[in-house]
C-alpha positions in Angstrom: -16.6 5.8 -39.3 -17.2 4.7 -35.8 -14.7 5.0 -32.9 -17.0 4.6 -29.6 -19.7 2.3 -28.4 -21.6 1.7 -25.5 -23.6 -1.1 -24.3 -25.5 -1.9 -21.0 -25.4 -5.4 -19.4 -28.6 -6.9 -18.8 -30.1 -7.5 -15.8 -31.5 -10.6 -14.3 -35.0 -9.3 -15.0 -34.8 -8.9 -18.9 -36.9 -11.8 -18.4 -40.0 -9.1 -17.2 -38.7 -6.9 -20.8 -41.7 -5.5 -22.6 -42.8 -8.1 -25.6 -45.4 -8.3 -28.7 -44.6 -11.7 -29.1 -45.1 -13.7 -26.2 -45.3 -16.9 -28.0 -41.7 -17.0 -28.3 -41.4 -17.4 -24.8 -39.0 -15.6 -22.3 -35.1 -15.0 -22.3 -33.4 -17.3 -20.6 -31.0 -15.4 -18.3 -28.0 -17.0 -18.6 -28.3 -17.4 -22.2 -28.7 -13.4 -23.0 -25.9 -13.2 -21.2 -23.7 -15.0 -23.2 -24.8 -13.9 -26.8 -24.4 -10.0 -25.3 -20.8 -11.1 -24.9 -20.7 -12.3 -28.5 -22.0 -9.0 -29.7 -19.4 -7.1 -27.4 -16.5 -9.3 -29.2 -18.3 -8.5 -32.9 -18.2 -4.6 -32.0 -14.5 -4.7 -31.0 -13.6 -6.6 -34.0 -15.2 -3.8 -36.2 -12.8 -1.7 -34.6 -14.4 0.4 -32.2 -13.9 0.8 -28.3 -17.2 -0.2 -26.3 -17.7 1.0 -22.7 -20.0 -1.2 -21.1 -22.4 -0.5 -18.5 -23.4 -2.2 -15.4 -26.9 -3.9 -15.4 -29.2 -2.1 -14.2 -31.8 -4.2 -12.1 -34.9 -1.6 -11.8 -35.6 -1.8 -15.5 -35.9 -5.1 -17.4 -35.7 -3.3 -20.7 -32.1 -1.2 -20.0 -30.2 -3.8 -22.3 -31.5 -1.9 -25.2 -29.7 1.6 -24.5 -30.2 2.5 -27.8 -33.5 3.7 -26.9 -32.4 6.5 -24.4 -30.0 8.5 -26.2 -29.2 9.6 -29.9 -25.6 10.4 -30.5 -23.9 12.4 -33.5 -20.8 13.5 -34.4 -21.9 17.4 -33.5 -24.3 16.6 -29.9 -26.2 14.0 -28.1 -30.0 13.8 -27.4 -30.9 12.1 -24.5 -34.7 11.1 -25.5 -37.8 10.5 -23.5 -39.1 7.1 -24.0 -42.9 6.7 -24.7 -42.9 3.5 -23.1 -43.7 4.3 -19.1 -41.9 1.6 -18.0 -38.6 2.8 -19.7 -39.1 6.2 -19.1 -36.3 6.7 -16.1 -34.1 4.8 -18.1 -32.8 8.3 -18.8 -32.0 9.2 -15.6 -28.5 7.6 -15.5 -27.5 8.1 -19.2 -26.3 12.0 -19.0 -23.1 11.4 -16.6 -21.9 8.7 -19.4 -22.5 11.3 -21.8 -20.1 13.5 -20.5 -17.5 11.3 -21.0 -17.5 11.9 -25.0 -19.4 15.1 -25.0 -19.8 19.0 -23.6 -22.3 19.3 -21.3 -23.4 22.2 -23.5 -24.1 20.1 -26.4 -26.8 17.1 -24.8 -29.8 18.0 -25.1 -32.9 16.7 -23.7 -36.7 15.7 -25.6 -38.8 17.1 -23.2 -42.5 15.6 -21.9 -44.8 15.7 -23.5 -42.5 15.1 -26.3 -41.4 11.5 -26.7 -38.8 9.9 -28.3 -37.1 6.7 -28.7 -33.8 5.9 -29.9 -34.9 2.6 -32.0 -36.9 5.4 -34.4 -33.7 7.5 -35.4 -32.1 6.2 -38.3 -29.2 8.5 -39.4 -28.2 9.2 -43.0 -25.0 11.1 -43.4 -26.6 14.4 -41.8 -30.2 13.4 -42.8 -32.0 12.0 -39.8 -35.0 9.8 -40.3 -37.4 9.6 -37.5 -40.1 7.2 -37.5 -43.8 8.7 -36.1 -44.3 5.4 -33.8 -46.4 4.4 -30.9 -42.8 5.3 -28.9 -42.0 8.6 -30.6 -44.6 10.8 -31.0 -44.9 14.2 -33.4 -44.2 16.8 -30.7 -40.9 14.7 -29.7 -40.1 14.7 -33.2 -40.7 18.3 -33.8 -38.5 19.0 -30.5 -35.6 16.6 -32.4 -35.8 18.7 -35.4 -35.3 21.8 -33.6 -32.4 20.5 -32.0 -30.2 19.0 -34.7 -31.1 22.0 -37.0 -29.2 24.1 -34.7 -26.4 21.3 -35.4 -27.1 21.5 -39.3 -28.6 18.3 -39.4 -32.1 17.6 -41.3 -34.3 15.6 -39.8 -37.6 13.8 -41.9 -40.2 12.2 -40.2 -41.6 8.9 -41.6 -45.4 7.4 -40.1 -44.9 4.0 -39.6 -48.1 1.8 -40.0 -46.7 -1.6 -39.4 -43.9 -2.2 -37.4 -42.4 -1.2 -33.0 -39.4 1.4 -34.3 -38.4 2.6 -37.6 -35.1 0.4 -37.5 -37.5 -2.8 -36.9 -37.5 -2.4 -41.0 -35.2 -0.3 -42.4 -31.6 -0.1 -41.7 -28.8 2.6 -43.5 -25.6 0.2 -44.8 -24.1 3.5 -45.8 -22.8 4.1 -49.8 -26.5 4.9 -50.1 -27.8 1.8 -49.6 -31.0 0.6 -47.2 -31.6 -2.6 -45.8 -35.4 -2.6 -46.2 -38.5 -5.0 -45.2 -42.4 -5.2 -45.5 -44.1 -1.6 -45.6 -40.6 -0.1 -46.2 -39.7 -1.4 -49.8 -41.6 1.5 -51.2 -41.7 4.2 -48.3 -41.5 7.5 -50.6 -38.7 8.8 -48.5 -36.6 6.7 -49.3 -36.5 6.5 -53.1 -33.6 7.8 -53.7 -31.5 5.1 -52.3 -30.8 1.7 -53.2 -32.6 -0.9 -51.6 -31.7 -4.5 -50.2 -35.2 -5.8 -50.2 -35.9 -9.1 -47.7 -38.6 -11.4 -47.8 -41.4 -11.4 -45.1 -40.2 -14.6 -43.5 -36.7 -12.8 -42.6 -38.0 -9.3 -41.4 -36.7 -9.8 -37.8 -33.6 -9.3 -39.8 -33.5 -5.9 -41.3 -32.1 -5.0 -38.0 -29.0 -5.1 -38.7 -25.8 -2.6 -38.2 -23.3 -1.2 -40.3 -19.9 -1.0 -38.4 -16.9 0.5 -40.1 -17.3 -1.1 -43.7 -18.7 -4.5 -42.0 -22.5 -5.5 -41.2 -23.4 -7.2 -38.6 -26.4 -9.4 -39.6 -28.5 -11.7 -36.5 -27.9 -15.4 -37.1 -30.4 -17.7 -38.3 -31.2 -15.2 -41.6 -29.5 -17.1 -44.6 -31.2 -15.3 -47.4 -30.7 -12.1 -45.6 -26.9 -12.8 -45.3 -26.7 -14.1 -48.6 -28.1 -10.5 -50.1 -25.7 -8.5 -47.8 -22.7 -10.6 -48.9 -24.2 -9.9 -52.9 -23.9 -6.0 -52.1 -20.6 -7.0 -51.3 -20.5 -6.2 -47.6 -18.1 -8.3 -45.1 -20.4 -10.0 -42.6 -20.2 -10.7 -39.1 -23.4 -12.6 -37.4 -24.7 -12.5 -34.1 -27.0 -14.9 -32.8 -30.1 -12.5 -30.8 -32.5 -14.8 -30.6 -33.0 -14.4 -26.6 -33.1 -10.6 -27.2 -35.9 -10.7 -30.2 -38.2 -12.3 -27.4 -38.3 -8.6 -26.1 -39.1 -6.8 -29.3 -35.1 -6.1 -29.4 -32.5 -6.6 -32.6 -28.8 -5.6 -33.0 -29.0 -2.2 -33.1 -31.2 -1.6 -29.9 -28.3 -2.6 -27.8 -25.5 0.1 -28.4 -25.4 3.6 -29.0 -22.7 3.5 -32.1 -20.4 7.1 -32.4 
C-alpha cells in the first residue's frame, strides 16, 4: 500500500517539453494545469497524502518527476536522466527526499550511468528496468548494485519499441500486468497474468495502481472496460495535454 506521493507543478514552459509526436501539437498551458489538478484530487481519493512541488521554470520537462527518483519502501535512488535536457532535474530532488528518508539510504546513479525513472517498474521486491534510449546498461548495473544491498532483485528488460518501459507495461499488483504491443510476450514476464490492449489504445497501458484502485487516462474505453473485467475500481484521468510530451499517469508522481 501507498501512503505518500509527490508531484511537481508544471511550469509555463511545458509547452518547450521534449516530444516524439509533434503532430499532436503543444500543451496548452492553462489546460495542463487544470487536468494536473484533477490527477492531484484522483491521488488523494486513493488515499494517499501528495506533497506537491512548485514549478520549476528552467526545465520544461520537471512535471514528470517520476523520472528523477526511484523510491522503495527500504531507500530512494535519485537517477541520472539520459535525456541532457533533464539531466539537472536532479539537482533539487535530494532535500525532498529527506523528508521521508535517511540521508544514508538515497543513493545516487552516477554518470556515465543513466537512469530514468519511467523505466523502473517495481514488482513486490522484483525490479524491472527497461534498457532504453534514457537508461542505459551501466546505469542499470549501478541500480542493481544498489537495491541488492536492500534485498531487492532487479531484471533488466531491452526494449525495442517504445520511450520507457512503463510506456507498455504497467504492474496492477495480484500478479497481474497491464501489457501493450512488444510487451504481450516479453519472456520476463511469463509468469504473470496479462491484461492485453489493442494497438489503437497503447497510450494507455500507462496506467497506475493506487491502493486497490487504477487510475486509467480518459478517452481509453476498451482499456477501461478490461480493467473493470479484472475487477479493479477505476478512476480516469483525462492527460491528454501531458501525452503531447511523451508523458502518461505514472510519469507525474513518485508513488511510496
Amino acid at each position: 500500500m501507498f501512503t505518500h506521493t509527490i508531484v511537481r507543478t508544471p511550469c509555463s514552459k511545458v509547452c518547450d517539453g521534449i516530444t516524439s509526436a509533434p503532430e499532436l501539437g503543444k500543451p496548452v498551458y492553462g489546460k495542463a494545469l487544470e487536468q494536473h489538478a484533477a490527477y492531484i484530487e484522483a491521488l488523494k481519493a486513493c488515499g494517499v497524502d501528495v506533497k506537491v512541488l512548485p514549478a520549476d521554470e528552467a526545465f520544461p520537462d520537471s512535471c514528470f518527476v517520476e523520472d528523477v527518483a526511484v523510491v522503495t519502501r527500504k531507500c530512494a535512488v535519485i537517477t541520472n536522466p539520459g535525456a541532457p535536457s533533464r539531466n539537472h532535474e536532479t539537482d533539487s530532488i535530494r532535500g525532498v527526499l529527506l523528508e521521508y528518508y535517511d540521508d544514508a539510504v538515497i543513493e545516487k546513479i552516477q554518470a556515465p550511468g543513466t537512469l530514468e525513472g519511467g523505466d523502473v517498474m517495481m514488482c513486490g521486491d522484483t525490479f524491472y528496468v527497461g534498457r532504453s534510449a534514457r537508461t542505459n546498461a551501466e546505469g542499470i548495473r549501478q541500480f542493481g548494485e544498489i537495491l541488492g544491498k536492500y534485498g531487492f532483485t532487479v531484471i533488466e528488460v531491452p526494449l525495442a519499441e517504445v520511450l520507457h518501459l512503463k510506456t507498455g507495461v504497467n504492474y496492477l499488483e495480484n500478479g497481474t500486468m497491464l501489457v501493450a504491443g512488444e510487451f504481450t510476450d516479453k519472456p520476463e514476464f511469463a509468469a504473470y497474468k496479462k491484461i492485453e490492449i489493442p494497438v489503437e489504445e497503447a497510450y494507455a497501458a500507462n496506467c497506475i495502481w493506487m491502493n486497490g484502485t487504477v487510475i486509467v487516462p480518459e478517452g481509453y474505453p476498451t482499456v477501461l472496460a478490461r480493467i473493470r473485467e479484472a475487477g479493479y475500481p477505476v478512476i480516469t484521468v483525462d492527460t491528454s495535454e501531458f501525452r503531447k510530451i511523451d508523458g502518461g499517469l505514472s510519469c507525474l508522481s513518485l508513488r511510496f
